[in-house]
MDTraj code that builds the backbone (N, CA, C; nanometers):
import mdtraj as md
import numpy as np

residues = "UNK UNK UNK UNK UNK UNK UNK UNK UNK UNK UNK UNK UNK UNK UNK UNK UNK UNK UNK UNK UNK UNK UNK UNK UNK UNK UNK UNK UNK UNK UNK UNK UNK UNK UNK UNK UNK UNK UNK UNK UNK UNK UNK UNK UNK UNK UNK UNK UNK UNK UNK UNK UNK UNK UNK UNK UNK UNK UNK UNK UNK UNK UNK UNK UNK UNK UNK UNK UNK UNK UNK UNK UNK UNK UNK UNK UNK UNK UNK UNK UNK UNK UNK UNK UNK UNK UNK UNK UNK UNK UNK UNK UNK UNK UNK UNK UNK UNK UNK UNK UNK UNK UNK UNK UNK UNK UNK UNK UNK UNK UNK UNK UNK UNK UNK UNK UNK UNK UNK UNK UNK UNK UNK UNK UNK UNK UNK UNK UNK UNK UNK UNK UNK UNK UNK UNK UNK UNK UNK UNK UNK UNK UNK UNK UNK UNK UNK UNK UNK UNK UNK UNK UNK UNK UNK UNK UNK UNK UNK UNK UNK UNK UNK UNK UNK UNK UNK UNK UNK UNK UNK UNK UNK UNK UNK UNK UNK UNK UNK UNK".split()
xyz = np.array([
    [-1.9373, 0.4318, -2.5123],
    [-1.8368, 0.3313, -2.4821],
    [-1.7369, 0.3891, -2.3811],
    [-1.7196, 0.3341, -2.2914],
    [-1.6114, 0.3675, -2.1679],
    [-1.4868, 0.3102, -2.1931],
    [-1.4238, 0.3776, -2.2240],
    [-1.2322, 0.3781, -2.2297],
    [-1.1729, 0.3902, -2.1180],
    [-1.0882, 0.2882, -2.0944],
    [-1.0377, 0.2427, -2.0045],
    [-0.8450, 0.2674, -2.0075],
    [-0.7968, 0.3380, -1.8854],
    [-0.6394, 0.3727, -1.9622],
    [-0.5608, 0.2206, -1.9493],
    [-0.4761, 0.2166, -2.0161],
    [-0.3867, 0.0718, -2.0322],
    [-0.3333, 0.0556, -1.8727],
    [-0.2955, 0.1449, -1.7787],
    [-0.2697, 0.1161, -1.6170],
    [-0.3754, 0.0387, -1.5769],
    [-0.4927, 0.1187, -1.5860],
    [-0.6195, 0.0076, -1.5098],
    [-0.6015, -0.1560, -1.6118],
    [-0.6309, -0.1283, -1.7187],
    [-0.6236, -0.2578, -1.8054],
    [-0.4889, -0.3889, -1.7250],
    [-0.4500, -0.3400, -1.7079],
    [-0.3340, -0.4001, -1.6932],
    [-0.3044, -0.4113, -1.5664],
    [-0.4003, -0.3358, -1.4567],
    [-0.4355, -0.3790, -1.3013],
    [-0.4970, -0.4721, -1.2953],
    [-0.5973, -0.4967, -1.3885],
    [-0.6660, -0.5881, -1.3745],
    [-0.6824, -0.6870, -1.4129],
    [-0.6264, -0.7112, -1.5040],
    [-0.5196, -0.8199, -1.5571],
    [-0.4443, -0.9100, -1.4431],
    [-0.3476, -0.8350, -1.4099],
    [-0.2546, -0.8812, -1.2520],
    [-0.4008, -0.9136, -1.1556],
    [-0.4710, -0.8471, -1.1319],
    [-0.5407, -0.8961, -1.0100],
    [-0.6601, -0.9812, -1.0798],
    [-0.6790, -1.0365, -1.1485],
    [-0.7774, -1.1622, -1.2244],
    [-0.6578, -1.2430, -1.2391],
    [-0.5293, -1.2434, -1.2884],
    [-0.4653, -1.3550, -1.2547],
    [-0.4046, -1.4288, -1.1451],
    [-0.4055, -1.3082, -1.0204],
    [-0.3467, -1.3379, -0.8728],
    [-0.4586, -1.4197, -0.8218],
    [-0.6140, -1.4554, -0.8747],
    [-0.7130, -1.5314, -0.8315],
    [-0.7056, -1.6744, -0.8444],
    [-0.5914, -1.6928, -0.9571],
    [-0.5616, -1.8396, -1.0206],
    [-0.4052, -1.8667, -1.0002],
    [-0.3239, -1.7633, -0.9886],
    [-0.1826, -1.8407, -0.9985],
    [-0.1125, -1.7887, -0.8601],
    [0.0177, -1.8005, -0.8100],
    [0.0191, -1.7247, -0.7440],
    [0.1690, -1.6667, -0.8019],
    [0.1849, -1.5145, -0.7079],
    [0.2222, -1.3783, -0.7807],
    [0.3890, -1.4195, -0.8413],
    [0.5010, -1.5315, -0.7506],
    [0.5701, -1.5296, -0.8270],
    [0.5487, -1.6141, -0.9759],
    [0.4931, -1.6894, -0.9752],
    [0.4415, -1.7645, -1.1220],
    [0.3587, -1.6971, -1.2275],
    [0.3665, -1.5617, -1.1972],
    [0.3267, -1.4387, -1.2809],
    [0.4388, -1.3547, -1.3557],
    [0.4196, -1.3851, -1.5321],
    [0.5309, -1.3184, -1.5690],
    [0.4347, -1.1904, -1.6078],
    [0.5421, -1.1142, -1.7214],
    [0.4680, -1.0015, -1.7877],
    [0.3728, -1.0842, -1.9207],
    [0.4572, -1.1346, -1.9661],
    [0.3831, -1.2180, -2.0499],
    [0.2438, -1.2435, -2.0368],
    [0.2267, -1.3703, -1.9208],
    [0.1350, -1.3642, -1.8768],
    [0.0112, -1.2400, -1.8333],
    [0.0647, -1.0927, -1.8264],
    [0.0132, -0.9862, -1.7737],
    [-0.0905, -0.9634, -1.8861],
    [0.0107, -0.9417, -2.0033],
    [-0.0059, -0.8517, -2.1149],
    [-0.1473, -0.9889, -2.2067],
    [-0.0871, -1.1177, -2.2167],
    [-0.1619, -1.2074, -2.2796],
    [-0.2794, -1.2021, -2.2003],
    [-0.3623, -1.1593, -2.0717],
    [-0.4574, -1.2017, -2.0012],
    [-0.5438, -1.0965, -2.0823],
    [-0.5175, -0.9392, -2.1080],
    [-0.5567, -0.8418, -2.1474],
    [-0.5266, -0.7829, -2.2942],
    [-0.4706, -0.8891, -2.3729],
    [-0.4675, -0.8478, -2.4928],
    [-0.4221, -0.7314, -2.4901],
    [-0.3068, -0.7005, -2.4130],
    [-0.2181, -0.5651, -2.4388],
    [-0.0832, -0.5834, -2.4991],
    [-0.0134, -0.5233, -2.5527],
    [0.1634, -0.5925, -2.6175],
    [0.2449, -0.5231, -2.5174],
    [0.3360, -0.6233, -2.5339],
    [0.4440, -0.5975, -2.3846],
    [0.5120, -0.4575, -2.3881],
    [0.5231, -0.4041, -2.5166],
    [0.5379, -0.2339, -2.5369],
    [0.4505, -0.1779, -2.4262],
    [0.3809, -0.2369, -2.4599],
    [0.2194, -0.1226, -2.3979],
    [0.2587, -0.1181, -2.2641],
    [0.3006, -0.2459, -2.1942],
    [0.2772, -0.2732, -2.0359],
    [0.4332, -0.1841, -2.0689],
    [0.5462, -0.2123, -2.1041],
    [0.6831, -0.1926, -2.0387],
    [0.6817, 0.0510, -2.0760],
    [0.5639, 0.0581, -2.1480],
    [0.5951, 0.1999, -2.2053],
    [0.5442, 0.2516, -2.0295],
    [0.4631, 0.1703, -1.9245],
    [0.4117, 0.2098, -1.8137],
    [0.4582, 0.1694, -1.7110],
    [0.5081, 0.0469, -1.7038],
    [0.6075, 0.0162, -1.6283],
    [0.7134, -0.0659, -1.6158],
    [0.8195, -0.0802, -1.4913],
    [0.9477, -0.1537, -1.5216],
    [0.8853, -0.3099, -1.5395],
    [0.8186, -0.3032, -1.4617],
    [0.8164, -0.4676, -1.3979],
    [0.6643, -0.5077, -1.3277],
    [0.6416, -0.6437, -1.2987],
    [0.5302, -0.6477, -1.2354],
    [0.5353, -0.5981, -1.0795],
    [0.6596, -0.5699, -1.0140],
    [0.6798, -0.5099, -0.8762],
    [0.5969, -0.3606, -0.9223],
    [0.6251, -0.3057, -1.0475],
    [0.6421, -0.1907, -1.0705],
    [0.4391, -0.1547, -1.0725],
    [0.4137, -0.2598, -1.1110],
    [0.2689, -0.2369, -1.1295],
    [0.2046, -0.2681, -1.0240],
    [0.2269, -0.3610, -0.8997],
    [0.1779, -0.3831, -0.8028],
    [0.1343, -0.2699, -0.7236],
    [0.2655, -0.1819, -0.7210],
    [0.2912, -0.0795, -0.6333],
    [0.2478, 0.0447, -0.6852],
    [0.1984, 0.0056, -0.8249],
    [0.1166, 0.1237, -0.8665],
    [-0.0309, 0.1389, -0.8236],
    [-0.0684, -0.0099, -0.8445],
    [-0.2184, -0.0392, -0.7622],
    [-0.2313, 0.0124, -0.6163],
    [-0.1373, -0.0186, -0.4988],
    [-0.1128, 0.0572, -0.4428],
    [-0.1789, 0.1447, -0.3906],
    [-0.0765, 0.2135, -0.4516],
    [-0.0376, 0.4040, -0.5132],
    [-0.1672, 0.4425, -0.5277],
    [-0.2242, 0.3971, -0.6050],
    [-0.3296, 0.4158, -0.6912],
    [-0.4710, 0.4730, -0.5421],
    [-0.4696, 0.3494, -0.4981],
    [-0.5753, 0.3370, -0.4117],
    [-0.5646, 0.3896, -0.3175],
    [-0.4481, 0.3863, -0.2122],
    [-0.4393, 0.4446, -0.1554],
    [-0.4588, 0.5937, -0.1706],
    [-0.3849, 0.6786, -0.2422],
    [-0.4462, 0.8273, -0.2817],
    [-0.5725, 0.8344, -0.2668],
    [-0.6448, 0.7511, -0.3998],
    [-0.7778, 0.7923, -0.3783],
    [-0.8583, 0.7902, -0.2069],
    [-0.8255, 0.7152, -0.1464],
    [-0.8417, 0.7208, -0.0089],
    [-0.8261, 0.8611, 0.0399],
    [-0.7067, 0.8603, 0.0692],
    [-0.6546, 1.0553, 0.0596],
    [-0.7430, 1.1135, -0.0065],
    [-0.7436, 1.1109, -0.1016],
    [-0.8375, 1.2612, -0.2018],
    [-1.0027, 1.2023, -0.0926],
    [-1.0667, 1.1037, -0.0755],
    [-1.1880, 1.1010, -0.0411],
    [-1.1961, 1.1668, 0.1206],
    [-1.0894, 1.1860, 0.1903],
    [-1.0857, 1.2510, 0.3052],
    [-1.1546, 1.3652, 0.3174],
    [-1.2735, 1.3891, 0.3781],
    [-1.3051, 1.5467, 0.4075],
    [-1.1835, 1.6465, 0.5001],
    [-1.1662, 1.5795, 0.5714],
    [-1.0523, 1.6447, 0.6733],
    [-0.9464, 1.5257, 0.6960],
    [-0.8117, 1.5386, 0.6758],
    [-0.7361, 1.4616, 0.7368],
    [-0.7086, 1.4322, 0.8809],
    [-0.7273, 1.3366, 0.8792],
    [-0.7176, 1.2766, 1.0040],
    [-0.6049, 1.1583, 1.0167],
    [-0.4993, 1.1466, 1.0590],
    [-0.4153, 0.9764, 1.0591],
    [-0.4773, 0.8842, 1.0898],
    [-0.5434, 0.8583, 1.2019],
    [-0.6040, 0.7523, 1.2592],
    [-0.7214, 0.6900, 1.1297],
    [-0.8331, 0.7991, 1.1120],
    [-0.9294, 0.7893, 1.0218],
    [-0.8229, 0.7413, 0.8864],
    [-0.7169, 0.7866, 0.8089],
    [-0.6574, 0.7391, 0.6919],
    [-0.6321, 0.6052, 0.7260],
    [-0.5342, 0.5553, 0.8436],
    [-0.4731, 0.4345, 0.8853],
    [-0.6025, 0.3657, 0.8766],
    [-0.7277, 0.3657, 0.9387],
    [-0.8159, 0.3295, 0.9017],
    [-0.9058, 0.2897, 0.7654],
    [-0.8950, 0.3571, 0.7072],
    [-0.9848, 0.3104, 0.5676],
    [-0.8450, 0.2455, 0.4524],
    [-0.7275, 0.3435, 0.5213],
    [-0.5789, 0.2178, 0.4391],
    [-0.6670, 0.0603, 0.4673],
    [-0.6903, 0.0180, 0.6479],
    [-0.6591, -0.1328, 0.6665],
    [-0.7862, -0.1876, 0.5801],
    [-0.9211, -0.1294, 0.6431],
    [-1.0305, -0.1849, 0.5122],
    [-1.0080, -0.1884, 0.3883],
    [-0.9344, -0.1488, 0.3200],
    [-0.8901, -0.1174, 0.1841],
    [-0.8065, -0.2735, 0.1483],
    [-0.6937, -0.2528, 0.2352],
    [-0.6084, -0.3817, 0.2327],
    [-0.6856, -0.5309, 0.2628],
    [-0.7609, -0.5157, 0.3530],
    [-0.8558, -0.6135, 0.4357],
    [-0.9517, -0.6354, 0.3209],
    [-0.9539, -0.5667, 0.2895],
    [-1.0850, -0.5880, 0.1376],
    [-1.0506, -0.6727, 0.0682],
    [-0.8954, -0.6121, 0.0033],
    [-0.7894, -0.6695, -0.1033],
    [-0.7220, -0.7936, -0.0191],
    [-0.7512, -0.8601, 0.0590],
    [-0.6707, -0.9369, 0.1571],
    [-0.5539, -1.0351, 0.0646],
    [-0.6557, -1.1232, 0.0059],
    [-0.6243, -1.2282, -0.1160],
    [-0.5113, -1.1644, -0.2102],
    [-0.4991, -1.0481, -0.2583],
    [-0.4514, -1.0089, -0.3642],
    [-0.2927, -0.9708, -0.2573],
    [-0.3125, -0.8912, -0.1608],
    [-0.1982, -0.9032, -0.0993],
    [-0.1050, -1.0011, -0.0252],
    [-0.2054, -1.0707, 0.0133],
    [-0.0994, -1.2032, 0.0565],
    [-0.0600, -1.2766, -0.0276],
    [-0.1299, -1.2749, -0.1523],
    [-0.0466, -1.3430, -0.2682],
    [0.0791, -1.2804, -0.2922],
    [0.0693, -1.1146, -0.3398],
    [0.1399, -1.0338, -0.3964],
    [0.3124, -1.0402, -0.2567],
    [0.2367, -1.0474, -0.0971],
    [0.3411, -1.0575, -0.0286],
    [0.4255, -1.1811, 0.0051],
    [0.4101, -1.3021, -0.0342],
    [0.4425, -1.3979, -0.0291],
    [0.5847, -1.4344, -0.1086],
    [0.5740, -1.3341, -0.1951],
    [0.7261, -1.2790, -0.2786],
    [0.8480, -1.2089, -0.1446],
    [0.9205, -1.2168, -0.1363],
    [0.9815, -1.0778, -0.0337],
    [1.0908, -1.0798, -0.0526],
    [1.1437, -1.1024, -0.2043],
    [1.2602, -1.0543, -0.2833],
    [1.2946, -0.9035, -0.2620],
    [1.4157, -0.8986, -0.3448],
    [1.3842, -0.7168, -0.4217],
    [1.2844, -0.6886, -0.4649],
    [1.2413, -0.5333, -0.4576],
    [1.1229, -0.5412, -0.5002],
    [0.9926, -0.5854, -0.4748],
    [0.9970, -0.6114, -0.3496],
    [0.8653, -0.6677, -0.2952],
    [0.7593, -0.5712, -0.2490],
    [0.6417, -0.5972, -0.2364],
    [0.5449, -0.4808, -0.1819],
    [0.6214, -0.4847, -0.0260],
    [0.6078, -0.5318, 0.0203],
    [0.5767, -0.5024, 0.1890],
    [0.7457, -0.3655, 0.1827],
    [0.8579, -0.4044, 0.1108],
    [0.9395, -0.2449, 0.0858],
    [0.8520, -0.1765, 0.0548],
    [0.7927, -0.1775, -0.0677],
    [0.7643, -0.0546, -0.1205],
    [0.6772, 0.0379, -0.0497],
    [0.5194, -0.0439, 0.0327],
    [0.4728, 0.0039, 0.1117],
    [0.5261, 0.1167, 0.2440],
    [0.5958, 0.0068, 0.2921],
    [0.6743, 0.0549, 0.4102],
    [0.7420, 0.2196, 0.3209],
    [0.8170, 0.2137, 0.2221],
    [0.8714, 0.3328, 0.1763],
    [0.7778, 0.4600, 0.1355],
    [0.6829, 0.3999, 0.0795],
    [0.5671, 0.4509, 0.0846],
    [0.4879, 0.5255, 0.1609],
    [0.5073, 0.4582, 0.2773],
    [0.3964, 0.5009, 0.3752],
    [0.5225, 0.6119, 0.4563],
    [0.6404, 0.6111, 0.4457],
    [0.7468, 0.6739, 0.5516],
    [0.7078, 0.7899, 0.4423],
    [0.7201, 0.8221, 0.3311],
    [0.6973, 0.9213, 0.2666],
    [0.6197, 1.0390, 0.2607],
    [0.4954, 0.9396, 0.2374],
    [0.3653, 1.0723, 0.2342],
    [0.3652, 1.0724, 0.3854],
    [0.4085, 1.0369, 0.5054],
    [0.3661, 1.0940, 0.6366],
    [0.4908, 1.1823, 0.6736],
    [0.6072, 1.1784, 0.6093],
    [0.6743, 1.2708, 0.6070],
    [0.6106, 1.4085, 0.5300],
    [0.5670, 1.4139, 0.4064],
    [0.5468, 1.4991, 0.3651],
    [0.4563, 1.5395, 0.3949],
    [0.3187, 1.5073, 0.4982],
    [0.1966, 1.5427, 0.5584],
    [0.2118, 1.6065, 0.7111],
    [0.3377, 1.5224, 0.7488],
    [0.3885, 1.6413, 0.9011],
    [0.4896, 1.7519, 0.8716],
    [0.4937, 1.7222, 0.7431],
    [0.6232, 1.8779, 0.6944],
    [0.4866, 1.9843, 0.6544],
    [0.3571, 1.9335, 0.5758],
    [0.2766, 2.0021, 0.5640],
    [0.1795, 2.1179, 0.7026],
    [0.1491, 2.0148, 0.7923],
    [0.1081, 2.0542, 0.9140],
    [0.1984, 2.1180, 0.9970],
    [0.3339, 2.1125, 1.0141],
    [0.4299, 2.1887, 1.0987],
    [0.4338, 2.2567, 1.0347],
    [0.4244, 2.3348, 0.8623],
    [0.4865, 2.4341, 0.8587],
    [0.6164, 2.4167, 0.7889],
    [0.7138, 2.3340, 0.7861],
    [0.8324, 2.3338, 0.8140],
    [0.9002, 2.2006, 0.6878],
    [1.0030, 2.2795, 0.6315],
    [1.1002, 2.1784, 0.5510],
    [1.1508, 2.0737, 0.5518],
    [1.2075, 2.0840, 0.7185],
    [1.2813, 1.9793, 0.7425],
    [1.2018, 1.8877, 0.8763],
    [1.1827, 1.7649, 0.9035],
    [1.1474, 1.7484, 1.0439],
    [1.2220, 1.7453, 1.1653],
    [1.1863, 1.7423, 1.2802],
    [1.3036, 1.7276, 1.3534],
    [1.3421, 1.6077, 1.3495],
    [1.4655, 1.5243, 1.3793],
    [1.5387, 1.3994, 1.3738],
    [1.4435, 1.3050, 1.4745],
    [1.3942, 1.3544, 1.6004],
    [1.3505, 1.2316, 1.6751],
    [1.2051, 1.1925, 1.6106],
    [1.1287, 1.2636, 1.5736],
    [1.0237, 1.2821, 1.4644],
    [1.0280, 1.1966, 1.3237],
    [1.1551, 1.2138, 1.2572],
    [1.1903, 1.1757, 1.1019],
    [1.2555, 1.0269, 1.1805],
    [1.3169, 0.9852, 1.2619],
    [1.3081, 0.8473, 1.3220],
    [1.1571, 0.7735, 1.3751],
    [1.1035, 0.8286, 1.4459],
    [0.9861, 0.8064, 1.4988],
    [0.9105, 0.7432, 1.3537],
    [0.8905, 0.8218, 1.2682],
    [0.8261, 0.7966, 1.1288],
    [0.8947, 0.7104, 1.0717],
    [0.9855, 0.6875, 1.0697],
    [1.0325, 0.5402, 0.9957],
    [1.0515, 0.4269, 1.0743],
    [1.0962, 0.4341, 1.2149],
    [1.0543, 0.3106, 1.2840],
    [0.8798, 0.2465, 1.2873],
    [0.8276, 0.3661, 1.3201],
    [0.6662, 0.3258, 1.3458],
    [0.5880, 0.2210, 1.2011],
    [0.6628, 0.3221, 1.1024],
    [0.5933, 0.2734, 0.9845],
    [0.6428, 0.1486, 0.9004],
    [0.7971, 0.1168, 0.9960],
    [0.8653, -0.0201, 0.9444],
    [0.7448, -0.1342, 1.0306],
    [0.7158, -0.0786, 1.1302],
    [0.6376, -0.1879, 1.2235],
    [0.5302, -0.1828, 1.1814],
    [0.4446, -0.1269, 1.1568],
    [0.3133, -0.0818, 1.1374],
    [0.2795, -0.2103, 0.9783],
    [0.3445, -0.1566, 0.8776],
    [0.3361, -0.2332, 0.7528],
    [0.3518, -0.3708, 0.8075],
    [0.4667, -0.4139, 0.8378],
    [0.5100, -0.5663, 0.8407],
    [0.3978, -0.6523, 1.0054],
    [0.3296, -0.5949, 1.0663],
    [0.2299, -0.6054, 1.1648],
    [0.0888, -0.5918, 1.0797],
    [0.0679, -0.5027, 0.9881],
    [-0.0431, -0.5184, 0.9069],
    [-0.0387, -0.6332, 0.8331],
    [0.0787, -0.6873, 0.7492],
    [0.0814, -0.7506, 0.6793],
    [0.1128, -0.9190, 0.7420],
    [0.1405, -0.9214, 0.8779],
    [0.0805, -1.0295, 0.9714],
    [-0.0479, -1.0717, 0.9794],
    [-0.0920, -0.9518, 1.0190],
    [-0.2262, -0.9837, 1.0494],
    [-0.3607, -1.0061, 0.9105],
    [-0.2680, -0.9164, 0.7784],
    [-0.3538, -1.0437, 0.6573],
    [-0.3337, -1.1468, 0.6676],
    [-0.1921, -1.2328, 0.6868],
    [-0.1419, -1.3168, 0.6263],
    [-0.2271, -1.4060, 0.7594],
    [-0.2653, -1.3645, 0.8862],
    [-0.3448, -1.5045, 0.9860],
    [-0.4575, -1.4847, 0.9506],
    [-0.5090, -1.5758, 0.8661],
    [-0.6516, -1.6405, 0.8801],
    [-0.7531, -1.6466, 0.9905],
    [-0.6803, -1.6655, 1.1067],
    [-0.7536, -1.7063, 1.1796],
    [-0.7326, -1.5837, 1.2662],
    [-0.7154, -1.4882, 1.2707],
    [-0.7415, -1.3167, 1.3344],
    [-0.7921, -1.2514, 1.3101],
    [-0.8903, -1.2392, 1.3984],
    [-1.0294, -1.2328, 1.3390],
    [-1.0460, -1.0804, 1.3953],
    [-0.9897, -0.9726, 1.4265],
    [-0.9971, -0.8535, 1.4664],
    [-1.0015, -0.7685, 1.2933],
    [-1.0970, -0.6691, 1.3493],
    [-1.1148, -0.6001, 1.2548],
    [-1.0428, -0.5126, 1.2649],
    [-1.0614, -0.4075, 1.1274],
    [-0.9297, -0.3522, 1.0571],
    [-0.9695, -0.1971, 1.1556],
    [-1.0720, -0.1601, 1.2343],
    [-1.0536, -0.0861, 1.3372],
    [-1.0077, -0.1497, 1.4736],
    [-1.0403, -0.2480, 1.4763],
    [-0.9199, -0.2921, 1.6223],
    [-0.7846, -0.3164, 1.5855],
    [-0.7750, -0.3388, 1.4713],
    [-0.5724, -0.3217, 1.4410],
    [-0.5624, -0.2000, 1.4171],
    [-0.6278, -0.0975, 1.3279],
    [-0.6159, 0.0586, 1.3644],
    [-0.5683, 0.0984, 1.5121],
    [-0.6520, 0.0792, 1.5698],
    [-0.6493, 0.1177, 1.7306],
    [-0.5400, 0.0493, 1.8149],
    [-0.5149, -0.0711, 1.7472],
    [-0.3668, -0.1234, 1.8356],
    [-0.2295, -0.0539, 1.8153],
    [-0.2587, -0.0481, 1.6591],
    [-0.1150, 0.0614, 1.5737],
    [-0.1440, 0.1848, 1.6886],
    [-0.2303, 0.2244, 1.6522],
    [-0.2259, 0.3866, 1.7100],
    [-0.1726, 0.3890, 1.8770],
    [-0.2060, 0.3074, 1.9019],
    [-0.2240, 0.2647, 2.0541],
    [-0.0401, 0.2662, 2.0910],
    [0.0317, 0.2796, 1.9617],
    [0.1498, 0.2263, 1.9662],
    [0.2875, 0.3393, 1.9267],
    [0.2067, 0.4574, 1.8491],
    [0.3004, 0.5718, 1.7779],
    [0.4056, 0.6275, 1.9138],
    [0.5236, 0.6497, 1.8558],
    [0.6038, 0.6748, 1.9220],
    [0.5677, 0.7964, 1.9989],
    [0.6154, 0.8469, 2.1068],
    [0.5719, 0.9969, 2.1778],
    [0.5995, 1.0956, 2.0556],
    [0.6999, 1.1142, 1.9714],
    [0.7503, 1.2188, 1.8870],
    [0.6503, 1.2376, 1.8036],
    [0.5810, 1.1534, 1.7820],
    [0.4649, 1.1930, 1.6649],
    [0.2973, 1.1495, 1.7332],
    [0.3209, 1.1080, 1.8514],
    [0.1467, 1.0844, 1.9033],
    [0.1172, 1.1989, 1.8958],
    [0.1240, 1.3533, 1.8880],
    [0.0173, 1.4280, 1.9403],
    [-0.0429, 1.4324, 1.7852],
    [-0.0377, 1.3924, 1.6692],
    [-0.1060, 1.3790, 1.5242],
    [-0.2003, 1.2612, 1.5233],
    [-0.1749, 1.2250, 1.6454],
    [-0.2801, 1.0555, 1.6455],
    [-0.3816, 1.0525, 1.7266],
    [-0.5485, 1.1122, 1.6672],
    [-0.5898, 1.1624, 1.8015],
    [-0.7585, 1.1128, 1.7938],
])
top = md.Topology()
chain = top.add_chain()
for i, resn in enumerate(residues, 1):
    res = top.add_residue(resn, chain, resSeq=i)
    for name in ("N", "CA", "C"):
        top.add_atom(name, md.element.get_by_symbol(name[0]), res)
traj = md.Trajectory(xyz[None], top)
């Protein structure tokens, strides 16, 4: 018998109900009743349904990371957009919210993060330089909310390597020589 931890249970829960309702007409209630879990269970893992969205995420994205033989940005930015492009449905539901707490923040915070901590890894170095640690948060404010355009048109029909290649096409000078 395969045991399943209450996070996945409860991912999948949220994403079998984002097929029928949409994400703000999703309580916890609703989370916990789809999966026969008690709202202990969901709240002992997380705050909120923002809180679980962004764990799915989290979730996937890494594993992306860990499946990397060699890091590459372009190649990650890449299998990120198929990933998302896969999940299309589940995110344009999930982004259609853009309260507090919305994915397209969390992403965006997200994504300024681990590429901070992946060019502090590759330089060597603690701190980044300022035009660099700007560069990385402008690029990646645009980058998310331009990805998350181009789920939300139906009718754009470019694949998730020709929006790869447009982003890239686009990194500020301070951080192109990592984009290669």
């Amino acid at each position: 018998m395969i045991k399943t931890d209450a996070k996945t249970v409860l991912a999948e829960s949220i994403e079998d109900l984002l097929k029928r309702k949409s994400f703000t007409n999703i309580g916890v209630q609703d989370i916990v009743k789809n999966c026969d879990v008690s709202r202990t269970a969901f709240y002992n893992h997380f705050k909120d349904k923002y809180d679980l969205v962004s764990w799915i995420y989290r979730r996937d994205v890494e594993e992306i990371f860990h499946g990397l033989e060699k890091f590459e940005w372009r190649e990650y930015h890449a299998r990120i957009l198929e990933y998302m492009f896969s999940e299309r449905d589940f995110y344009v539901n999930v982004a259609a919210y853009d309260g507090q707490n919305c994915i397209l923040d969390y992403i965006t915070s997200y994504s300024i993060l681990c590429m901070e901590q992946q060019l502090k890894r590759e330089l060597g170095q603690k701190e980044l330089p300022e035009d660099v640690e700007i560069s990385v948060y402008m690029w990646n404010l645009a980058r998310t909310r331009l990805t998350f355009n181009w789920l939300k048109a139906k009718d754009d029909k470019r694949t998730p390597q020709e929006v790869t290649d447009l982003l890239c096409s686009c990194v500020p000078e301070p951080i192109k020589a990592y984009y290669h």
